[in-house]
PDB file of N, CA, C and O in Angstrom, chain B, residues numbered from 101:
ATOM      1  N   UNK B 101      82.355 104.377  80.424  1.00  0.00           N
ATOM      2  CA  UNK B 101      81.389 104.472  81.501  1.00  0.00           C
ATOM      3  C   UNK B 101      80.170 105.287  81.083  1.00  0.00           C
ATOM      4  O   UNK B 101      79.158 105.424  81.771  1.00  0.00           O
ATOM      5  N   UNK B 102      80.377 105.803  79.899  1.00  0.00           N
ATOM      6  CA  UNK B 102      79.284 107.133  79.664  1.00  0.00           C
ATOM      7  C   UNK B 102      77.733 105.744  78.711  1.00  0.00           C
ATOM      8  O   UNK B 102      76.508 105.817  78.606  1.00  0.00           O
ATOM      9  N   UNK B 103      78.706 104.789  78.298  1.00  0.00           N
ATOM     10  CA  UNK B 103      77.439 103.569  77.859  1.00  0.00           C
ATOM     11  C   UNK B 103      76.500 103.274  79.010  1.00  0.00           C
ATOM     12  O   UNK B 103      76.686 103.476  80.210  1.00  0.00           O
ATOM     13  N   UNK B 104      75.461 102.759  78.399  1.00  0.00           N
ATOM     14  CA  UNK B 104      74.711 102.212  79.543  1.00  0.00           C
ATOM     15  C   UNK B 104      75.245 100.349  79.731  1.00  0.00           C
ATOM     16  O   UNK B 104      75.524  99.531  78.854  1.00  0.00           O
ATOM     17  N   UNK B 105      75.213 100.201  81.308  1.00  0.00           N
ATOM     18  CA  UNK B 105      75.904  98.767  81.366  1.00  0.00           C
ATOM     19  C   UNK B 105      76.402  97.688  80.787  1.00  0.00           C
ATOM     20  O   UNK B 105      77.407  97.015  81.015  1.00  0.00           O
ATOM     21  N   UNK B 106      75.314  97.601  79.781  1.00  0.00           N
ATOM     22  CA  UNK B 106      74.763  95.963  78.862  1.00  0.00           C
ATOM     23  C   UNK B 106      75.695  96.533  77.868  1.00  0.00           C
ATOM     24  O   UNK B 106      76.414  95.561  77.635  1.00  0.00           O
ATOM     25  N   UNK B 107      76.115  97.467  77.164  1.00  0.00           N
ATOM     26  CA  UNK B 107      76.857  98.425  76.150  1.00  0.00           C
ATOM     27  C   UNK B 107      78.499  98.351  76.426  1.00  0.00           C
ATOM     28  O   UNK B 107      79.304  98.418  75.497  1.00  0.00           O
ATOM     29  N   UNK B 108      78.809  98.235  77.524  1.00  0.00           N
ATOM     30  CA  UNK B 108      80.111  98.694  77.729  1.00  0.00           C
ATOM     31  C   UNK B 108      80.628  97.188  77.429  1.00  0.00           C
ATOM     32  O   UNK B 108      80.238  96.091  77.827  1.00  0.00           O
ATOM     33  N   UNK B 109      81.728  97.616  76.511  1.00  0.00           N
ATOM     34  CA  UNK B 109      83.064  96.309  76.874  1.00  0.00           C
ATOM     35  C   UNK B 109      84.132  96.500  76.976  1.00  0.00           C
ATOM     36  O   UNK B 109      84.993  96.012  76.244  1.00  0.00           O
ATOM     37  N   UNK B 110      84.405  97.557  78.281  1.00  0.00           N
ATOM     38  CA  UNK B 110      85.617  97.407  78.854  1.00  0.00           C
ATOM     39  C   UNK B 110      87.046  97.038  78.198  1.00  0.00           C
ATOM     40  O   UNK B 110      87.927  96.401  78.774  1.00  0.00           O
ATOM     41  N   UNK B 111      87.126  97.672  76.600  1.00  0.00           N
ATOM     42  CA  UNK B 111      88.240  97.666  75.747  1.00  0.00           C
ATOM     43  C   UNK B 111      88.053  98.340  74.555  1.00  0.00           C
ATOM     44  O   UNK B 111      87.019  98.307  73.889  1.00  0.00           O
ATOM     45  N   UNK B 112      89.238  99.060  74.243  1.00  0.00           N
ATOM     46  CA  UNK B 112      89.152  99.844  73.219  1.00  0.00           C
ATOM     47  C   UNK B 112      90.444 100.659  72.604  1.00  0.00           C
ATOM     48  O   UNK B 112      91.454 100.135  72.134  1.00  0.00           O
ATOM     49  N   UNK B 113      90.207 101.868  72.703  1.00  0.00           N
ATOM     50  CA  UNK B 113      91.321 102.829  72.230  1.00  0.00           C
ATOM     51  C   UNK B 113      91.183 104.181  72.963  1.00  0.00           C
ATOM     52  O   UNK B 113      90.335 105.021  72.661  1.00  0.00           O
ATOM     53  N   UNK B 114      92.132 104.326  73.996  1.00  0.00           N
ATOM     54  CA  UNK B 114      91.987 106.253  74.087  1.00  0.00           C
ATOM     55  C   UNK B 114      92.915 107.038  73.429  1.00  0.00           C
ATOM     56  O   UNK B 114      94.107 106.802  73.234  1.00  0.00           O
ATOM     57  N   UNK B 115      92.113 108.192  73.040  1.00  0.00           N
ATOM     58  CA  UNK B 115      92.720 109.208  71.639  1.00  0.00           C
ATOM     59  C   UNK B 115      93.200 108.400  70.405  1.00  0.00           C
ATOM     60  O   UNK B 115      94.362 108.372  70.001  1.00  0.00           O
ATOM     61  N   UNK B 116      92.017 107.671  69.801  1.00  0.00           N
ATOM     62  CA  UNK B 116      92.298 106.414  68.932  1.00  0.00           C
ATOM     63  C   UNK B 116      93.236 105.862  68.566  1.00  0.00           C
ATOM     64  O   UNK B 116      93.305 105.427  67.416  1.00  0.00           O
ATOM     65  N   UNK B 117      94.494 105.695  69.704  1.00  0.00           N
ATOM     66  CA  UNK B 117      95.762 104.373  69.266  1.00  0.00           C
ATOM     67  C   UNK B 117      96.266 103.990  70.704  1.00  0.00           C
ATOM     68  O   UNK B 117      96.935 102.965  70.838  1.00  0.00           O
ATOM     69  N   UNK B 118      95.935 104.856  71.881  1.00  0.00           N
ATOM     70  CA  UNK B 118      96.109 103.547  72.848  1.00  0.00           C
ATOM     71  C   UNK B 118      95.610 102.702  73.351  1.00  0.00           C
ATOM     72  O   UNK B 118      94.921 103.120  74.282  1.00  0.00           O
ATOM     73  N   UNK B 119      95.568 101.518  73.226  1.00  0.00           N
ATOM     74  CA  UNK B 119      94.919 100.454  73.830  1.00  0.00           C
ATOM     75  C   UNK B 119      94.776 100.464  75.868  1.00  0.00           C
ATOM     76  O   UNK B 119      95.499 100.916  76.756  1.00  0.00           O
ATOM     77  N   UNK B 120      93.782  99.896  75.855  1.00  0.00           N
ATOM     78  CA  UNK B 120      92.585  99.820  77.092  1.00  0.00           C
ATOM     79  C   UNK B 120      92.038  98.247  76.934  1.00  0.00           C
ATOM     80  O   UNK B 120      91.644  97.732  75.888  1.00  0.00           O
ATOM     81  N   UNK B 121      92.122  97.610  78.286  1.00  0.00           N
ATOM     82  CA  UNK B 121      91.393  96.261  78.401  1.00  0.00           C
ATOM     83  C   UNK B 121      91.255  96.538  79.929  1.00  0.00           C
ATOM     84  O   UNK B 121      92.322  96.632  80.535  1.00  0.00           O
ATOM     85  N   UNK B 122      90.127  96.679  80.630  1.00  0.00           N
ATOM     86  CA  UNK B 122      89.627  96.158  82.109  1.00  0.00           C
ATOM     87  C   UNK B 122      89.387  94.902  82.120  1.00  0.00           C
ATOM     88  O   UNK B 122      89.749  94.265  83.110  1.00  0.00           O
ATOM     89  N   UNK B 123      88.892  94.402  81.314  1.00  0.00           N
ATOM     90  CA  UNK B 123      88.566  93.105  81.747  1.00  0.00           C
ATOM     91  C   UNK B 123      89.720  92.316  82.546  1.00  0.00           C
ATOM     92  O   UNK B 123      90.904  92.638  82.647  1.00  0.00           O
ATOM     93  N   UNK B 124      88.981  91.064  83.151  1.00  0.00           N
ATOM     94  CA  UNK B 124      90.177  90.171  83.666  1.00  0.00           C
ATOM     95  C   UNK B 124      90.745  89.600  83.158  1.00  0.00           C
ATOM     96  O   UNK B 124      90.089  88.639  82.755  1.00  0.00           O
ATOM     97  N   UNK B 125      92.073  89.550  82.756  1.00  0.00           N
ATOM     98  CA  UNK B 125      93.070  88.464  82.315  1.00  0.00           C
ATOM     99  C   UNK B 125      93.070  87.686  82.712  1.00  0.00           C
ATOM    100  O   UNK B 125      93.014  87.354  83.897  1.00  0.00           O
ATOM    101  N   UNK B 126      93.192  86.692  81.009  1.00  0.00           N
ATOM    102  CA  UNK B 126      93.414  85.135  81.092  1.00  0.00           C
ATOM    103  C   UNK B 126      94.641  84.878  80.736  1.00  0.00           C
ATOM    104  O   UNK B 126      95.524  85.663  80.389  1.00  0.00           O
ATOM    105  N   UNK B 127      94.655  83.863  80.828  1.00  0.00           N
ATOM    106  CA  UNK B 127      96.018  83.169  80.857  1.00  0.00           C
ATOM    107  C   UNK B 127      96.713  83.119  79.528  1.00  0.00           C
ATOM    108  O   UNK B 127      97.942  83.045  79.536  1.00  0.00           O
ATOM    109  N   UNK B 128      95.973  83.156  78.225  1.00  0.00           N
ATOM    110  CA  UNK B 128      96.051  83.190  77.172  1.00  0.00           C
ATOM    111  C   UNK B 128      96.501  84.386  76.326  1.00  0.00           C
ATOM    112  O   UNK B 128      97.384  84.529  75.480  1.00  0.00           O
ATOM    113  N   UNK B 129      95.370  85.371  76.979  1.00  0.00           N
ATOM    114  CA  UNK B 129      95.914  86.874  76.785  1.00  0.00           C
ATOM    115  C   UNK B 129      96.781  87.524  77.385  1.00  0.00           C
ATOM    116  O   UNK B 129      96.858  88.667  76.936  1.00  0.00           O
ATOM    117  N   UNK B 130      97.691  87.250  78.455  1.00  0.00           N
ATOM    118  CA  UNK B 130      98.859  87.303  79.089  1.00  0.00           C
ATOM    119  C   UNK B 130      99.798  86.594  78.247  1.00  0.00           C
ATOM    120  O   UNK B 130     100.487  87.244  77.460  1.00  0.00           O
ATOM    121  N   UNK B 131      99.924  85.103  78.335  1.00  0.00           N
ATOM    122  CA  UNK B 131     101.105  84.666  76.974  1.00  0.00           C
ATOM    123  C   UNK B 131     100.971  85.613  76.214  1.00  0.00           C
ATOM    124  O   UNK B 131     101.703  86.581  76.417  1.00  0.00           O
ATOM    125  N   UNK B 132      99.735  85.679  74.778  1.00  0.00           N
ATOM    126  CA  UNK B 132      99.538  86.499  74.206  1.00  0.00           C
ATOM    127  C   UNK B 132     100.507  88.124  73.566  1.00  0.00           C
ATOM    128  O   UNK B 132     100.975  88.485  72.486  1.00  0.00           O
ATOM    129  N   UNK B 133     100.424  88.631  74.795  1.00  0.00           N
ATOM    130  CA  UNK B 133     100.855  89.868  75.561  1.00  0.00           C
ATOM    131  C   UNK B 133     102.064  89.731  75.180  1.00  0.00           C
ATOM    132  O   UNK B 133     102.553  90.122  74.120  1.00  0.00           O
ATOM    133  N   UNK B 134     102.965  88.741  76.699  1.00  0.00           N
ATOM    134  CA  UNK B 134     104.283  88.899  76.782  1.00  0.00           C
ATOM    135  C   UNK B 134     105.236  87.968  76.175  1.00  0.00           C
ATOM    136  O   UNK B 134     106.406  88.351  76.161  1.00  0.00           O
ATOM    137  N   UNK B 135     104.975  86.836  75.678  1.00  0.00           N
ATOM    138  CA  UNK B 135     105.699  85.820  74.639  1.00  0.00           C
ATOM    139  C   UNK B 135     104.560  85.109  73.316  1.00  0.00           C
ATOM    140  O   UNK B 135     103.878  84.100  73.496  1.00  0.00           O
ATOM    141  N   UNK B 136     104.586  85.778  72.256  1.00  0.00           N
ATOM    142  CA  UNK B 136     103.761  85.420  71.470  1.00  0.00           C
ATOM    143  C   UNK B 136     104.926  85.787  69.699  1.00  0.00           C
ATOM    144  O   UNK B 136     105.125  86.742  68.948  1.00  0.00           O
ATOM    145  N   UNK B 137     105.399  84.257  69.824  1.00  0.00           N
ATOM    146  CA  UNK B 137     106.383  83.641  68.728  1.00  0.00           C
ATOM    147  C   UNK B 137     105.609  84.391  67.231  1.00  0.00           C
ATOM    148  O   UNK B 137     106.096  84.914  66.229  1.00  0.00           O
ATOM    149  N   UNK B 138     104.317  84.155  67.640  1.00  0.00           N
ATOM    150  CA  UNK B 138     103.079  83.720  66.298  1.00  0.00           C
ATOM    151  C   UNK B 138     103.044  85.622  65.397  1.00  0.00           C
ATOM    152  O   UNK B 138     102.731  85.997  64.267  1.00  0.00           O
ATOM    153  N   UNK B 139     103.513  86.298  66.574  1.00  0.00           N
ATOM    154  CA  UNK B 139     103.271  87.833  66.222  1.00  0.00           C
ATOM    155  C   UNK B 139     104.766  89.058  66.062  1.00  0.00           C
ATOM    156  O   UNK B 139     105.534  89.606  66.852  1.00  0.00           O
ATOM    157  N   UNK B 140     104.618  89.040  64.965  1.00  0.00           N
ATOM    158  CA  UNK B 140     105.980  89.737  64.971  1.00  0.00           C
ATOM    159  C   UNK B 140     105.967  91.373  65.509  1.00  0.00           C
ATOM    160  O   UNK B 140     106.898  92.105  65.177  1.00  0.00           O
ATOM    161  N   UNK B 141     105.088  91.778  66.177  1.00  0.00           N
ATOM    162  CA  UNK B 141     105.570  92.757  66.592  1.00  0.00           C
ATOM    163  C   UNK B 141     105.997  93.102  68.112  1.00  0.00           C
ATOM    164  O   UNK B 141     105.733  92.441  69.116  1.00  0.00           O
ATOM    165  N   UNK B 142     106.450  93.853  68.055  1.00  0.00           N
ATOM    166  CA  UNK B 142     107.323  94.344  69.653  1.00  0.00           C
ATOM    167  C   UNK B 142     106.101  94.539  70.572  1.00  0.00           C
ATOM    168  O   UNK B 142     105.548  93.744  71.332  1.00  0.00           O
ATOM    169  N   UNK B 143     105.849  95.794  70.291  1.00  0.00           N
ATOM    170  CA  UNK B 143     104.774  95.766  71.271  1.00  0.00           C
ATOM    171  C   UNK B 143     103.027  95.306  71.290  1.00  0.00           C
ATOM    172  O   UNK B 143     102.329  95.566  70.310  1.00  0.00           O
ATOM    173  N   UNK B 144     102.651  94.850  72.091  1.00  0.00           N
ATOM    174  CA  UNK B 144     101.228  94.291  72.109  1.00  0.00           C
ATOM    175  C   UNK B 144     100.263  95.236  73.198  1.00  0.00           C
ATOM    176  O   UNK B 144     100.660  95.933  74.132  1.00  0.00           O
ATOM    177  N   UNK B 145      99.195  95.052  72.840  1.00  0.00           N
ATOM    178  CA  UNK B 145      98.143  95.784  73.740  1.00  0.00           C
ATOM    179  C   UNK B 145      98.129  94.740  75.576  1.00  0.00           C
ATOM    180  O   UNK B 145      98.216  93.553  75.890  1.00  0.00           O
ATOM    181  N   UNK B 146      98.009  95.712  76.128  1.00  0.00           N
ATOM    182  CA  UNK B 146      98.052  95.384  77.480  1.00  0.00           C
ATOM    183  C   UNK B 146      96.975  94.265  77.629  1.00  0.00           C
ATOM    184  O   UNK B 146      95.901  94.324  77.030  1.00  0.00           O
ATOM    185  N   UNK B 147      97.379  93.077  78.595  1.00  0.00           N
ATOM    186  CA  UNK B 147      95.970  92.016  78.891  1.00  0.00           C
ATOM    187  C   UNK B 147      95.214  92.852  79.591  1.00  0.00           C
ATOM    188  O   UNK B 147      93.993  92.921  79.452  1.00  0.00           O
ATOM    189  N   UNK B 148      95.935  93.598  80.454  1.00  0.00           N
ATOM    190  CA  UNK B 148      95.034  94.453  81.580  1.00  0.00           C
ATOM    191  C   UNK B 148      95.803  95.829  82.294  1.00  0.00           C
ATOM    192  O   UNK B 148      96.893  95.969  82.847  1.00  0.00           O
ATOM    193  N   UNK B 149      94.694  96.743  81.997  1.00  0.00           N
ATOM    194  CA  UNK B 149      95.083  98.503  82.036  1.00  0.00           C
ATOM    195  C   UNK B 149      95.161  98.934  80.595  1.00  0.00           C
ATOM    196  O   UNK B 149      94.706  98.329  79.624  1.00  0.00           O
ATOM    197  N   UNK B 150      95.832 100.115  80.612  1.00  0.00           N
ATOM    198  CA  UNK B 150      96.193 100.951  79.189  1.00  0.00           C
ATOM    199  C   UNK B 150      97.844 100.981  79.064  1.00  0.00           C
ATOM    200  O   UNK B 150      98.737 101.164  79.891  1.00  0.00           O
ATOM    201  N   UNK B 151      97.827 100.682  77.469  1.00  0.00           N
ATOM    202  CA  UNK B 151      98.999 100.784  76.695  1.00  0.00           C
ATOM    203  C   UNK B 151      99.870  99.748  76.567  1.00  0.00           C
ATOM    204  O   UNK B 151      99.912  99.211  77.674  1.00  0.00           O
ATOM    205  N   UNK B 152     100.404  99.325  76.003  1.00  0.00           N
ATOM    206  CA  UNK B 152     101.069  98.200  75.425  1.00  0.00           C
ATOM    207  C   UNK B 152     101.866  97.299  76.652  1.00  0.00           C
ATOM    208  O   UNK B 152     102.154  98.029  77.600  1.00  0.00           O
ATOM    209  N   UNK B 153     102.266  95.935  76.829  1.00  0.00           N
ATOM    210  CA  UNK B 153     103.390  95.203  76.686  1.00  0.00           C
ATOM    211  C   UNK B 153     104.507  94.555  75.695  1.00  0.00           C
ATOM    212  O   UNK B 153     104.400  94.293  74.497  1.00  0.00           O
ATOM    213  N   UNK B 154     105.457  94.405  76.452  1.00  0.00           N
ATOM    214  CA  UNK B 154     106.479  94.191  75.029  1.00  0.00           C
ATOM    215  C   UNK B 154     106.457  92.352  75.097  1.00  0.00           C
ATOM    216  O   UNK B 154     106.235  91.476  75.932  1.00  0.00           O
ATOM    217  N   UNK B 155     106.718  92.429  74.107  1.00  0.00           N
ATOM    218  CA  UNK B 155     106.439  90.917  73.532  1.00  0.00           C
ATOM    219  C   UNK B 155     107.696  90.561  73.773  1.00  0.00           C
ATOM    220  O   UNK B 155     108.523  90.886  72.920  1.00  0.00           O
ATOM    221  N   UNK B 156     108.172  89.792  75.011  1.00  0.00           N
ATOM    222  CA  UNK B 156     109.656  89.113  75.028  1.00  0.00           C
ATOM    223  C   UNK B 156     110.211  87.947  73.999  1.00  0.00           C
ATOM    224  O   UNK B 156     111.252  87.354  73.718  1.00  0.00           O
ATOM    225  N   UNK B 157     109.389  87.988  73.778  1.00  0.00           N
ATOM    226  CA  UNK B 157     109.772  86.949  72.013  1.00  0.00           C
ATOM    227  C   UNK B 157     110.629  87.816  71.115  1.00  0.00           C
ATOM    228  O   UNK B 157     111.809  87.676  70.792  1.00  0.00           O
ATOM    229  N   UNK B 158     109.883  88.599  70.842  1.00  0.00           N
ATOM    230  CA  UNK B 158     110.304  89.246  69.634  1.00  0.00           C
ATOM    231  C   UNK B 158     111.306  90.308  70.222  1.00  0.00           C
ATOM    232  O   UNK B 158     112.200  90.817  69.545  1.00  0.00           O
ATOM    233  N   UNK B 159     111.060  90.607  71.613  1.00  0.00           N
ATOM    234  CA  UNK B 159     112.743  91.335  72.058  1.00  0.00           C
ATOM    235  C   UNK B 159     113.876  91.009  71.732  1.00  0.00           C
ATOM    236  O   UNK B 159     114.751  91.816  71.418  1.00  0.00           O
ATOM    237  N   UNK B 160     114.068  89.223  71.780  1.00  0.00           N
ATOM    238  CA  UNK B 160     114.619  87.915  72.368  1.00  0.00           C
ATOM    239  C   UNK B 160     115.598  88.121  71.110  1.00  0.00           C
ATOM    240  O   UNK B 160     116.826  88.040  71.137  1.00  0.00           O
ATOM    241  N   UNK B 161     114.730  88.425  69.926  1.00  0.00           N
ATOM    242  CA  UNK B 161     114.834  87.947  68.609  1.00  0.00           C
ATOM    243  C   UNK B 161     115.740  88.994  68.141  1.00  0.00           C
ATOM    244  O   UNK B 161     116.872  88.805  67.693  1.00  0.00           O
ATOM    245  N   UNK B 162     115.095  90.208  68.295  1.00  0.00           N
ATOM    246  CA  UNK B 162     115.904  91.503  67.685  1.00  0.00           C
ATOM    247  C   UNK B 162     116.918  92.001  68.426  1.00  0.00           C
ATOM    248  O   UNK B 162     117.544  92.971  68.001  1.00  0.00           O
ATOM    249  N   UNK B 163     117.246  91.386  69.700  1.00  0.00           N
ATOM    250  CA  UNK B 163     118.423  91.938  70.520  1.00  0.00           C
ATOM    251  C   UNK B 163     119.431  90.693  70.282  1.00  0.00           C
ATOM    252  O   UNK B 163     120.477  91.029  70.838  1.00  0.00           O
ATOM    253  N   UNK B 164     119.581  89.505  69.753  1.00  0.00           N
ATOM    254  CA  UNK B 164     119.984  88.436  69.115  1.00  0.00           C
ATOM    255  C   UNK B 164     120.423  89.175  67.643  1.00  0.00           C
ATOM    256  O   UNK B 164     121.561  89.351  67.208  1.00  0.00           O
ATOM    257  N   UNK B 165     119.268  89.502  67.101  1.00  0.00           N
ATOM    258  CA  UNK B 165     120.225  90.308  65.999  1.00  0.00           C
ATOM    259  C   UNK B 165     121.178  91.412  65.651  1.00  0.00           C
ATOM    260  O   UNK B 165     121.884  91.648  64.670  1.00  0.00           O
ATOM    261  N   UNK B 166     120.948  92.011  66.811  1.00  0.00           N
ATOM    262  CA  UNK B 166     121.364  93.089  66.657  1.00  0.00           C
ATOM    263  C   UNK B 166     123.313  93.109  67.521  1.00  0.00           C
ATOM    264  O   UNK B 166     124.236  93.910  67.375  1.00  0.00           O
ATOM    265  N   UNK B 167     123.217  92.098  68.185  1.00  0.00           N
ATOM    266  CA  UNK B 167     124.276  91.250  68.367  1.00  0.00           C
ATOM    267  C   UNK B 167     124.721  91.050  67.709  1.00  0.00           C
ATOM    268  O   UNK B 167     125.626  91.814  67.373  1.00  0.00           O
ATOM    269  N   UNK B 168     124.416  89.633  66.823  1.00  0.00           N
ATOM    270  CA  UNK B 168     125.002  89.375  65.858  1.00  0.00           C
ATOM    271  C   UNK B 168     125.852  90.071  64.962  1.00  0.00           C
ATOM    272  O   UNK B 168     126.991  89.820  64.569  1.00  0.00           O
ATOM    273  N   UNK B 169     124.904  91.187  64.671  1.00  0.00           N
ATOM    274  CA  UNK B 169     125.611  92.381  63.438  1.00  0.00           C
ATOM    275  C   UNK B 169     126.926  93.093  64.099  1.00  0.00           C
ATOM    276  O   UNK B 169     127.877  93.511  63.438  1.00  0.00           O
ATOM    277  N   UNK B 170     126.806  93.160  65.572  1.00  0.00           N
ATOM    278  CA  UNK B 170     128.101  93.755  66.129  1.00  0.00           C
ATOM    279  C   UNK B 170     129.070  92.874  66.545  1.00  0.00           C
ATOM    280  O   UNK B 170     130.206  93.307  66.348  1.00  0.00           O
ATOM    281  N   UNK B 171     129.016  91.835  67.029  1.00  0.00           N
ATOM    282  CA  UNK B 171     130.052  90.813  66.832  1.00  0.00           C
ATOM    283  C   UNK B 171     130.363  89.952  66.199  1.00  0.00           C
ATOM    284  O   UNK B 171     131.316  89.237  66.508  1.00  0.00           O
ATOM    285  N   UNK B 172     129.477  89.737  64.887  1.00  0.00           N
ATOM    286  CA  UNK B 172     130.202  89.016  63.577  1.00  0.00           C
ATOM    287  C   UNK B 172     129.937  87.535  63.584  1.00  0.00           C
ATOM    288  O   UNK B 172     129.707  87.201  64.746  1.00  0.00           O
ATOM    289  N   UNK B 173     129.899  86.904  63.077  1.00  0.00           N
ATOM    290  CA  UNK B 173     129.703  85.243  62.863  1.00  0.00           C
ATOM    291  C   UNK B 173     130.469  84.529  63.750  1.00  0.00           C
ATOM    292  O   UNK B 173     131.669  84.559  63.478  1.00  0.00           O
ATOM    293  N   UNK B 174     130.154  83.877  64.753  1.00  0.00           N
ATOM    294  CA  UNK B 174     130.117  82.817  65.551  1.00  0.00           C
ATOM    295  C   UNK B 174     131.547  82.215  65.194  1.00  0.00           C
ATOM    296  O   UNK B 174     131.542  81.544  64.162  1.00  0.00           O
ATOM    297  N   UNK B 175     133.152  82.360  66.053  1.00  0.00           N
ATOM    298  CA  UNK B 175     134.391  81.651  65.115  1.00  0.00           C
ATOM    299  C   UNK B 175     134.291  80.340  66.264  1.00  0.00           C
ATOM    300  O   UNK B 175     133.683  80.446  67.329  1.00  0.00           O
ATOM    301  N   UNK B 176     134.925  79.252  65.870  1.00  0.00           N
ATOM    302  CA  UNK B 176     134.861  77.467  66.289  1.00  0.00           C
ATOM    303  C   UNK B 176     135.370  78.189  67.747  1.00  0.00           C
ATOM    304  O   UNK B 176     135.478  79.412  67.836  1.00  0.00           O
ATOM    305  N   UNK B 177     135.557  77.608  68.457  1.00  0.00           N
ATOM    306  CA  UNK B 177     135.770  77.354  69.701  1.00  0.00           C
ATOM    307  C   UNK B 177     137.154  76.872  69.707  1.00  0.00           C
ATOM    308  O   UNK B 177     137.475  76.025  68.873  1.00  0.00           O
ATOM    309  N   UNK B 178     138.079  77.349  70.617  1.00  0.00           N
ATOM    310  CA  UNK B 178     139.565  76.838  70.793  1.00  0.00           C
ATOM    311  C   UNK B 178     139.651  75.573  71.374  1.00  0.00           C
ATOM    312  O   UNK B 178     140.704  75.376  71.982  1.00  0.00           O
ATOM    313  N   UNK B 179     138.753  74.558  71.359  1.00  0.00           N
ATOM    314  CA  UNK B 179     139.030  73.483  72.872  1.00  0.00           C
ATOM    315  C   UNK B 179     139.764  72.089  71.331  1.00  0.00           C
ATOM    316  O   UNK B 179     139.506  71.775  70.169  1.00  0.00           O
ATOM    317  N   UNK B 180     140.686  71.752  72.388  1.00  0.00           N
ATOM    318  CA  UNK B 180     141.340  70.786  71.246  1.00  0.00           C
ATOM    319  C   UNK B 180     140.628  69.231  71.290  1.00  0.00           C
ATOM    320  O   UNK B 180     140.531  68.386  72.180  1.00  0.00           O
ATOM    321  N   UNK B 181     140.168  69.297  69.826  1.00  0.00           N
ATOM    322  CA  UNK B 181     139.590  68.355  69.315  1.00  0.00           C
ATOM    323  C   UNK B 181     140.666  66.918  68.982  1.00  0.00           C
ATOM    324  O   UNK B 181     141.858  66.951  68.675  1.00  0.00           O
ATOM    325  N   UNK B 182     139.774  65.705  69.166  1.00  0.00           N
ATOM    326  CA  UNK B 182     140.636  64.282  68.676  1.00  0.00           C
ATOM    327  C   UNK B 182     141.929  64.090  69.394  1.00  0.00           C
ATOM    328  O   UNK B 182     143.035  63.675  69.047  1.00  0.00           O
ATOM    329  N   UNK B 183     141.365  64.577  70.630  1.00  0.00           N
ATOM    330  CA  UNK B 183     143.110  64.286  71.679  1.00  0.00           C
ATOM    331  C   UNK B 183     143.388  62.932  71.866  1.00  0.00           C
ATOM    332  O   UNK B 183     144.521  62.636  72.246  1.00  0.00           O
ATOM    333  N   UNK B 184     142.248  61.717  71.594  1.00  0.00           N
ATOM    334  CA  UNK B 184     142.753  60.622  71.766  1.00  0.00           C
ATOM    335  C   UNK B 184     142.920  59.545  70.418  1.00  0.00           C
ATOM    336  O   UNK B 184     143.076  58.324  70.397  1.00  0.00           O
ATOM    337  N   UNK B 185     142.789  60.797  69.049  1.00  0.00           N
ATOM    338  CA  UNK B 185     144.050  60.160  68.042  1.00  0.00           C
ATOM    339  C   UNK B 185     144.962  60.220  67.923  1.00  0.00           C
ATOM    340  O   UNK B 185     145.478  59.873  66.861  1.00  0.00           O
ATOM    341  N   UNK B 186     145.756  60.756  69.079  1.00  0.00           N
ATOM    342  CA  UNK B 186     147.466  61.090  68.947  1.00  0.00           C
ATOM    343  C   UNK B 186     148.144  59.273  68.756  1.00  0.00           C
ATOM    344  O   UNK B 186     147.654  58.273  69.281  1.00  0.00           O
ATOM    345  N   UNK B 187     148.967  59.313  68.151  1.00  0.00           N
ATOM    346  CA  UNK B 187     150.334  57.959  68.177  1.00  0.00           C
ATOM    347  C   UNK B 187     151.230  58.515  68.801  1.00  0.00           C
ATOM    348  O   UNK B 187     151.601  59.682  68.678  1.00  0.00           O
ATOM    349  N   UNK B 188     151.787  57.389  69.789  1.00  0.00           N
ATOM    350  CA  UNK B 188     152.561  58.143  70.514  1.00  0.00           C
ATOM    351  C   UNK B 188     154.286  58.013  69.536  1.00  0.00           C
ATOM    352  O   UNK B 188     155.276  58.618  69.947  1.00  0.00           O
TER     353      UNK B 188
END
């Protein structure tokens, strides 16, 4: 606010690492934000206000892994297979 009008663009950094956007969100920078496959990190800068959103993609991804590592490789399924090759 301390710019003069034509100067200001309403995005930036306060205490140079948190992110700031007033502007209005689009639809793009919202995906962006909260599901964005294309960006591997967790958190993203807010479409609108200060400080990050978390990227539910990449939550999706690392709480999937982190699964994985605690319950171990995927074993077949008990359901009985080829019940109608029996001879009687």
């Amino acid at each position: 606010m301390a710019k003069p009008e034509g100067e200001r663009t309403w995005t930036g950094e306060v205490f140079g690492f948190v992110p700031y956007d007033f502007r209005p969100p689009t639809w793009q920078r919202l995906r962006d934000a909260y599901w964005n496959p294309n960006d591997e990190r967790l958190l993203q800068p807010r479409p609108l206000g200060v400080g990050w959103a978390v990227n539910l993609y990449q939550a999706r991804i690392r709480l999937q892994q982190v699964f994985d590592q605690l319950m171990g490789p995927a074993r077949p399924s008990l359901t009985l297979r080829n019940r109608g090759n029996r001879t009687a």
